[in-house]
C-alpha positions in Angstrom: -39.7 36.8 -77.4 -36.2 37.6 -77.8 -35.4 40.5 -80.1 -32.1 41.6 -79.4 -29.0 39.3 -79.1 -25.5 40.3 -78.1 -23.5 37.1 -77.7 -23.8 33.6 -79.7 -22.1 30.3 -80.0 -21.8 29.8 -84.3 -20.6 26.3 -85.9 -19.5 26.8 -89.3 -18.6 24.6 -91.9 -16.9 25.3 -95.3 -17.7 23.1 -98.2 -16.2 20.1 -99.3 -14.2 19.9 -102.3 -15.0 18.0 -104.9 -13.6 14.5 -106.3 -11.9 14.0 -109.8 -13.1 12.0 -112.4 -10.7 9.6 -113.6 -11.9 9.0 -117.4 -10.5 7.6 -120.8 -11.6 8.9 -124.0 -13.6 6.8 -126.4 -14.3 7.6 -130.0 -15.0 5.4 -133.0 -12.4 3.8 -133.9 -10.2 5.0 -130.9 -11.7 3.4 -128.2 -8.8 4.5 -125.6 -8.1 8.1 -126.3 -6.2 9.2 -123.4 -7.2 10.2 -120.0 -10.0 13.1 -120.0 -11.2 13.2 -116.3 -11.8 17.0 -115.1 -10.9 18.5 -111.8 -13.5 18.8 -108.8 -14.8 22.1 -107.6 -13.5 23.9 -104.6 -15.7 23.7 -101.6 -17.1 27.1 -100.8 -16.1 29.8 -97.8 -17.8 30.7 -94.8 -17.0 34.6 -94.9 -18.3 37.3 -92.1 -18.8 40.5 -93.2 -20.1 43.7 -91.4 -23.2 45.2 -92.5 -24.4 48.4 -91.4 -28.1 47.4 -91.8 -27.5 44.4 -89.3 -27.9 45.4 -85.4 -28.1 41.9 -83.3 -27.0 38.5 -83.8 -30.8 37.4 -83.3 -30.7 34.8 -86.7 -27.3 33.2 -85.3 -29.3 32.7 -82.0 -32.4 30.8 -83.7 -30.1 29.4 -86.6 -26.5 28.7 -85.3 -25.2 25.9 -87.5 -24.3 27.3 -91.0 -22.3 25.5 -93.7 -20.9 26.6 -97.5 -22.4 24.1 -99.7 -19.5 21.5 -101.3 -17.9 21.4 -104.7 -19.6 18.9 -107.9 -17.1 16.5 -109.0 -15.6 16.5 -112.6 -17.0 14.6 -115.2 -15.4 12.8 -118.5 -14.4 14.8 -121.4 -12.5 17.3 -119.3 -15.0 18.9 -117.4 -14.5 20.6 -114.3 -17.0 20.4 -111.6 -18.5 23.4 -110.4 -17.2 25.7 -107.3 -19.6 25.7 -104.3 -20.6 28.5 -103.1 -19.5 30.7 -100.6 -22.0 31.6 -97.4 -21.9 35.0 -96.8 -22.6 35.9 -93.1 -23.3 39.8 -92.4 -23.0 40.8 -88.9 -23.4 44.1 -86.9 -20.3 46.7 -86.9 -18.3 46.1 -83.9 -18.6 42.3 -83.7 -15.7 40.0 -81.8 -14.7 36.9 -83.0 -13.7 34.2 -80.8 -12.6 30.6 -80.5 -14.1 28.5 -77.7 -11.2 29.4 -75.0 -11.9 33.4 -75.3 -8.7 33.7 -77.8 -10.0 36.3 -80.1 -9.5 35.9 -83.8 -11.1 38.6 -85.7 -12.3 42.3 -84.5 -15.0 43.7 -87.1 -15.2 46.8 -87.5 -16.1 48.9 -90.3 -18.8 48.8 -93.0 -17.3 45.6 -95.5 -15.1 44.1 -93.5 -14.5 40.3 -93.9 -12.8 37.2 -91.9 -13.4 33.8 -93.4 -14.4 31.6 -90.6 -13.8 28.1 -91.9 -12.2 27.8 -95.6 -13.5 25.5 -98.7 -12.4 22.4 -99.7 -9.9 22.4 -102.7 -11.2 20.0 -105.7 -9.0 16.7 -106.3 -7.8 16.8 -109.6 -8.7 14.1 -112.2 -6.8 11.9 -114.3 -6.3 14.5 -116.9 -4.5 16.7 -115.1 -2.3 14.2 -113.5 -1.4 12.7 -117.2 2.6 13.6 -117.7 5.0 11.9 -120.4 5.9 9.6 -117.6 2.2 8.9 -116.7 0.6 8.8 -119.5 -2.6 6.6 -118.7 -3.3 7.1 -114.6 -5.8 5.1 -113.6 -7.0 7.0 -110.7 -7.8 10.9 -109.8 -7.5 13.0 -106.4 -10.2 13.1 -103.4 -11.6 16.6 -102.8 -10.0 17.9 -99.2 -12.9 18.5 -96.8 -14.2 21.6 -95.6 -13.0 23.7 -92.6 -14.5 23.3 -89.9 -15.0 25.2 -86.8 -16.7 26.6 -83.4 -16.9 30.1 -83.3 -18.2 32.6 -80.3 -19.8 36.2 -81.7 -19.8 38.9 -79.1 -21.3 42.6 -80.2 -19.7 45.5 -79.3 -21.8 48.9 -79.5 -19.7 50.8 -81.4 -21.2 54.7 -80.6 -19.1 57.6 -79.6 -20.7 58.6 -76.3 -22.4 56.1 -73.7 -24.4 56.8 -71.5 -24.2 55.2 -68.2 -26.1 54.9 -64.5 -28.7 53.5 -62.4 -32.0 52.3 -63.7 -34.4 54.8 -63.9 -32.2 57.3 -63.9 -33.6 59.1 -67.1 -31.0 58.0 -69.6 -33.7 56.5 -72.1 -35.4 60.1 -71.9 -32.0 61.7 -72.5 -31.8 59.6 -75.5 -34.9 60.4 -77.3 -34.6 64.5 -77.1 -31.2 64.6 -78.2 -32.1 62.1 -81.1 -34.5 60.9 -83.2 -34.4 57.5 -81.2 -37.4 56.1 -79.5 -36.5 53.9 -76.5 -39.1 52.2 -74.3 -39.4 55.1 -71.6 -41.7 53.7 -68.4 -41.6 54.2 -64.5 -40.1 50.9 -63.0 -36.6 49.8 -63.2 -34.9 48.3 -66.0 -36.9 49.3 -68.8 -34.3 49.3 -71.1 -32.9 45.5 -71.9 -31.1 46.0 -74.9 -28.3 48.9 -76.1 -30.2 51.7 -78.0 -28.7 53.8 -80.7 -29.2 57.6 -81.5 -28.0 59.8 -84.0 -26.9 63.6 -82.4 -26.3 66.8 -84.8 -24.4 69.7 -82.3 -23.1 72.3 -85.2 -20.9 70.6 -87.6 -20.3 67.9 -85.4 -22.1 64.4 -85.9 -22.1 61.5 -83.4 -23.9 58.4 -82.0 -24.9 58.3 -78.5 -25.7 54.7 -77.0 -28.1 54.3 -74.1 -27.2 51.5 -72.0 -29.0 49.4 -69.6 -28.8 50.3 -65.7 -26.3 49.3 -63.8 -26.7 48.3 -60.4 -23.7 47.2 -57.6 -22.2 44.3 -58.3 -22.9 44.5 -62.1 -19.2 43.8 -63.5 -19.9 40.2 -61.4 -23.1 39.9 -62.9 -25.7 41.3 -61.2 -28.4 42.8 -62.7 -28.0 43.2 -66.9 -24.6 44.8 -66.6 -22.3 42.2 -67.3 -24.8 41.1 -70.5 -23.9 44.9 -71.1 -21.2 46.8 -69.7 -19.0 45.4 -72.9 -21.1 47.8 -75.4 -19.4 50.9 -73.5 -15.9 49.5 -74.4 -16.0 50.9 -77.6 -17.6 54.3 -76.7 -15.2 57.3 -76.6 -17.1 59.8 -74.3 -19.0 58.3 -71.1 -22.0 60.4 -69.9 -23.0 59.6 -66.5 -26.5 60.4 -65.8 -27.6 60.7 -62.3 -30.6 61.0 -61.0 -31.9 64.1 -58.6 -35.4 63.1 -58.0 -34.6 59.3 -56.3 -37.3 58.2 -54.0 -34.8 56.1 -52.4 -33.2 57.3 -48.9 -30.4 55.4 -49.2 -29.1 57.4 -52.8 -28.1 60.7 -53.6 -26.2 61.5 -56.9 -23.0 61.5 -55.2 -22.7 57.7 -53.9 -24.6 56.8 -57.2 -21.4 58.4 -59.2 -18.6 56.3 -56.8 -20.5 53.3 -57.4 -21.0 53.3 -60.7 -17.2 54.1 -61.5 -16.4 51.2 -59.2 -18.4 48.6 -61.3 -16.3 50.4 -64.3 -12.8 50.1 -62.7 -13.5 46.5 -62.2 -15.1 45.4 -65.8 -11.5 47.2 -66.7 -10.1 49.1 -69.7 -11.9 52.6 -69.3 -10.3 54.3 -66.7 -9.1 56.5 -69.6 -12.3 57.7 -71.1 -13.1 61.4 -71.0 -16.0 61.9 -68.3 -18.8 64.2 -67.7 -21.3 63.7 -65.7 -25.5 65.2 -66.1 -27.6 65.8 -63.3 -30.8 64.9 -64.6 -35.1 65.8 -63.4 -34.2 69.7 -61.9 -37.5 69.9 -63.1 -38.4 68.5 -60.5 -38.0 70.8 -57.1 -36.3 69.3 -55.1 -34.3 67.8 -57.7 -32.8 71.3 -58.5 -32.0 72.1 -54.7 -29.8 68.5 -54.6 -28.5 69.6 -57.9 -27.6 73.1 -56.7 -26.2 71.4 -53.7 -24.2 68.6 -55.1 -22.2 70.1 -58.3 -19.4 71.8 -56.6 -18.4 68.7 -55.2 -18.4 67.5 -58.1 -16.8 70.0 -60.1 -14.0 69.9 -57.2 -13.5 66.1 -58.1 -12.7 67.6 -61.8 -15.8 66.5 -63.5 -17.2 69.2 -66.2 -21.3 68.9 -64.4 -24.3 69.7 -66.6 -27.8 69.9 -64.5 -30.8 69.3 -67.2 -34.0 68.6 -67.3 -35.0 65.5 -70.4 -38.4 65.9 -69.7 -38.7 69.7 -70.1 -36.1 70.5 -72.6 -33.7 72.2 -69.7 -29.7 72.4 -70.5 -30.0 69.9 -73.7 -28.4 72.6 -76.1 -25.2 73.2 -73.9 -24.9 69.2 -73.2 -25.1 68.3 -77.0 -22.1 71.0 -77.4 -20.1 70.0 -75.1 -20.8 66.4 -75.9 -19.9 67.5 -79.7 -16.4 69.0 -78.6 -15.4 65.8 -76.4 -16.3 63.5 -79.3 -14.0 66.3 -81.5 -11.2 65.8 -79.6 -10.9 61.8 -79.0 -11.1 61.8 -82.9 -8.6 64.1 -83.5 -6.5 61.9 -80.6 -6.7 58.7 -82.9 -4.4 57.9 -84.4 -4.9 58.3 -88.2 -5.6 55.0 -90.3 -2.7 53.2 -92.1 -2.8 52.1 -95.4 -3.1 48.0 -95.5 0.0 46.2 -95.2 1.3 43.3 -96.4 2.7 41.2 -93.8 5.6 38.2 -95.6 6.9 35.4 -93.3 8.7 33.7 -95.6 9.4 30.0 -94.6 12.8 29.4 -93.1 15.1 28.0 -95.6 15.5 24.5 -93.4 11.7 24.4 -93.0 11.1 20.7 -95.1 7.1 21.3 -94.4 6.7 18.3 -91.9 7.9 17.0 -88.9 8.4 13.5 -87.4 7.8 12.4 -83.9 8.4 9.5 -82.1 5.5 9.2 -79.3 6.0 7.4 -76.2 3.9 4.5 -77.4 6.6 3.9 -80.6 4.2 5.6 -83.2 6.1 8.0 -85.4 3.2 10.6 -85.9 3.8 12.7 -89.1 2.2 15.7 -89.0 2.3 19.2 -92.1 0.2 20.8 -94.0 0.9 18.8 -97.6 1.4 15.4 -96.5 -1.8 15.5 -94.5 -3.7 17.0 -97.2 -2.5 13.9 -100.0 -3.9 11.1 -97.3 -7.0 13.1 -97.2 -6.9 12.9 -101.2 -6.1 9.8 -101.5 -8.0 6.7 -102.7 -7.3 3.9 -100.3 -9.2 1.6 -102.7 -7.5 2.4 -105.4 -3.9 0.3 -105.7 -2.3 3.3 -108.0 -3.6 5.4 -106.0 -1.4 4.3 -102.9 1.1 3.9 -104.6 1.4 7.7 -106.1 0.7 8.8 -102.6 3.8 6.9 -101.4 6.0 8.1 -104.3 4.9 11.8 -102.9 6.0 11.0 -99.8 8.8 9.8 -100.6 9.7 12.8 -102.9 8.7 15.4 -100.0 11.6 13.5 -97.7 9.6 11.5 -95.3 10.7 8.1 -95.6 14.4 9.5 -95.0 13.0 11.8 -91.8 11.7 8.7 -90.4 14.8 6.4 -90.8 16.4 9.5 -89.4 14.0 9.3 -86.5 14.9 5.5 -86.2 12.1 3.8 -87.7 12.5 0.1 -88.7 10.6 -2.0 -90.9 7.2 -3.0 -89.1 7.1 0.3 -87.7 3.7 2.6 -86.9 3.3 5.3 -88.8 0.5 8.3 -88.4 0.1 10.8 -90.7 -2.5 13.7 -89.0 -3.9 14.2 -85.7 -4.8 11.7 -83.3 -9.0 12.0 -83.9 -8.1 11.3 -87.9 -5.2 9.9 -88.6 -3.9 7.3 -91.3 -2.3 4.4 -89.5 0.1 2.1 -91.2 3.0 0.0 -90.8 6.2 1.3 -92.6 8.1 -0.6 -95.1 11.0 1.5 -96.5 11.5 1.6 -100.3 13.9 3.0 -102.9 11.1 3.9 -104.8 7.9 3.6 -103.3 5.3 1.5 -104.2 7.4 0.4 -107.3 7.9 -3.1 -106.6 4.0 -3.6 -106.2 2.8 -1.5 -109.4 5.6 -1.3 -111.6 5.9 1.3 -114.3 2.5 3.1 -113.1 0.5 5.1 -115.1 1.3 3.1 -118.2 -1.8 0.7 -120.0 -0.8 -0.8 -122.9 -4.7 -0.5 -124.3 -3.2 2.3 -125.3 -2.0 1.3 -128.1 -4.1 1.2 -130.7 -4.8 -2.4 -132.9 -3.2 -2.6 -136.0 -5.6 -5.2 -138.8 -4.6 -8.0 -139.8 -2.7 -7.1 -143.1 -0.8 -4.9 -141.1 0.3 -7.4 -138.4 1.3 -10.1 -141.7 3.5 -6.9 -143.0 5.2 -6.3 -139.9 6.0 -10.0 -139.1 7.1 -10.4 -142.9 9.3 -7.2 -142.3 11.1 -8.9 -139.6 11.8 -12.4 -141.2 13.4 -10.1 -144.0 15.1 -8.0 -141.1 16.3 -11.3 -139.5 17.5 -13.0 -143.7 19.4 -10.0 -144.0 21.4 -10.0 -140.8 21.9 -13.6 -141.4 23.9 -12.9 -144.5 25.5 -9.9 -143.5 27.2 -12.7 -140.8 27.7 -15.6 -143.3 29.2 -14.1 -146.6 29.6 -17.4 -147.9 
């Protein structure tokens, strides 16, 4: 059964925003009170955040389709639906973000920090809220916008300050487990250790994480072996340890040609050529362990690698590894750059930027594409004749109908507005004022004016003929 996962392919999906209520008020005796339709409520977020506690992407592997659940609609007598709620997704420190071409977008790290993978759905306002002295009864309310959608690629990082890197077998889960409380699976056949392990190292004053990693063998950076699954969880590390191994049974190794090989598979996974190096001879318990150590460390040392010959199993050279360990891991710190304090980034939009563009494609369909204009189609209730129309007087208003008789579109035309997989397709007819001729004054219901009774009626008409008497005389003294 699978236990640890390092890599997953996530589809997330924000929630949908919720529709508008278009809604008249109704009393006694004022049947048609005005328009009191509420607003819908925004679709929730899908947000990632680190959490310390979290160490593999094993529920994303079993679970990977996640989604925000959606705004409620809004209800008559002004009430506002309610806001979905967001889906909170922790993941391990260290985690990559990634679309599906390998273009990362987010780099976690840190205890609390967020990216918000696919956005909510903003409610469509009701017919309350899109009341105005001009439009004083609208008949129709906004569509909630749809949820983000998208296909995301998770890739954990170790983040650890030393690594410790080399052959199967080679003792590196035994190194582990003396210099920290960590308890790695430690057995006497290759590959023991599948997955990354984590330790904790006190050396002084000085505190750091040591990560075990699984052996690498030639040919790993093309993946051979687990190193590709693995070689990424050194990227992160600031000190790399490698261990060799004294005591091989195998003729055709020695700690030397182990060393070369090893770096090779580094230089081509790429990026760590700069990493401070030392290297441990490991199992001088062991005789003749000791005598290849004896007889292999000057060339080493020659090469300008600091050597350290220990023993994991009996306790030998640990105290002067964790040290020097300690005063690397001191010194890479002190080389990083210190933190900045968040910033602020403006790009304010460029003072010709009208928010959309027109294209004519090579078919003849002008293909409008921006932010706002697709956003009102997706709002929009096609159904709905009012509707339309105040989509078109939006249009209109944001400069469209004049880009695309700048553009050379005639009546008759095609018109898209959105991408090709969900466009709205229709054929353009230009207008002074949009929609006007079809729905006249919209927003106006004469309902809404309230009856008068009948004795008021027979004093209003009688005020008229007296209106009408005395205008005659005023014309005709005689």
């Amino acid at each position: 059964m699978t236990t640890f996962v390092d890599r997953v392919e996530l589809h997330v999906a924000a929630g949908s925003g919720g529709h508008g209520c278009a809604s008249v008020h109704r009393e006694k005796f004022k049947p048609l009170g005005g328009p009191d339709g509420g607003n819908g409520g925004r679709g929730g977020d899908v947000i990632l955040v680190v959490d310390q506690s979290v160490t593999t992407l094993l529920d994303y592997h079993h679970s990977p389709h996640r989604k925000a659940t959606s705004g409620r609609p809004g209800e008559g007598g002004n009430r506002s639906g309610k806001d979905g709620q967001d889906l909170i997704l922790p993941v391990p420190d260290g985690t990559v973000i990634q679309d599906k071409d390998g273009n990362v977008l987010a780099d976690l790290v840190g205890q609390g920090t967020t990216y918000v993978a696919a956005e909510g759905g903003r409610g469509g306002l009701g017919n309350a809220a899109l009341s105005s002295a001009r439009r004083k009864a609208p008949g129709f309310a906004l569509l909630g916008v749809p949820g983000g959608m998208q296909d995301i690629v998770l890739e954990l990082k170790t983040v650890a300050d030393v690594a410790l890197v080399g052959y199967p077998s080679a003792g590196k889960s035994s190194l582990i487990s003396v210099l920290s409380a960590a308890k790695p699976k430690i057995a006497d056949y290759p590959f023991t250790t599948l997955v990354p392990n984590l330790g904790v190292v006190t050396a002084g004053s000085t505190v750091y994480t040591i990560a075990d990693v699984p052996g690498l063998i030639p040919g790993a950076s093309q993946g051979k072996g687990l190193g590709l699954e693995f070689l990424r969880h050194v990227e992160r590390c600031e000190v790399l340890v490698h261990v060799l191994d004294t005591a091989t049974l195998e003729s055709d190794r020695d700690p030397v040609s182990d060393l070369d090989i090893i770096e090779e598979e580094l230089n081509q996974y790429g990026g760590l050529g700069n990493r401070p190096r030392l290297v441990v001879l490991n199992k001088i318990d062991v005789p003749d362990g000791k005598d290849l150590a004896e007889m292999v460390r000057p060339d080493l040392e020659a090469r300008g690698y600091q050597v350290f010959a220990i023993s994991a199993v009996a306790h030998m050279g640990l105290k002067e590894l964790s040290f020097a360990l300690a005063e690397l891991v001191g010194q890479a710190r002190a080389a990083k750059p210190k933190e900045e304090a968040t910033r602020i980034v403006i790009r304010p939009k460029a003072v010709d930027d009208a928010g959309f563009t027109v294209v004519r494609e090579d078919d003849g369909l002008y293909r409008v594409r921006g932010e706002k204009p697709e956003r009102w189609v997706r709002q929009t209730d096609f159904s709905n004749d009012e509707a339309v129309g105040y989509l078109a007087d939006r249009l209109a208003r944001l400069g469209i109908e004049t880009s695309l008789m700048k553009a050379g579109a005639r009546t008759g035309d095609g018109v898209a507005i959105g991408p090709e997989e969900n466009a709205v397709v229709f054929d353009w007819e230009p207008t002074v004022m949009a929609g006007a001729e079809m729905l006249g004054r919209r927003g106006e219901d004469h309902r809404f004016d309230a009856p008068r009774p009948a004795s008021q009626r027979r004093r209003d008409k009688q005020a008229e003929r007296d209106e009408a008497d005395q205008e005659y005389d005023d014309f005709n003294p005689f």
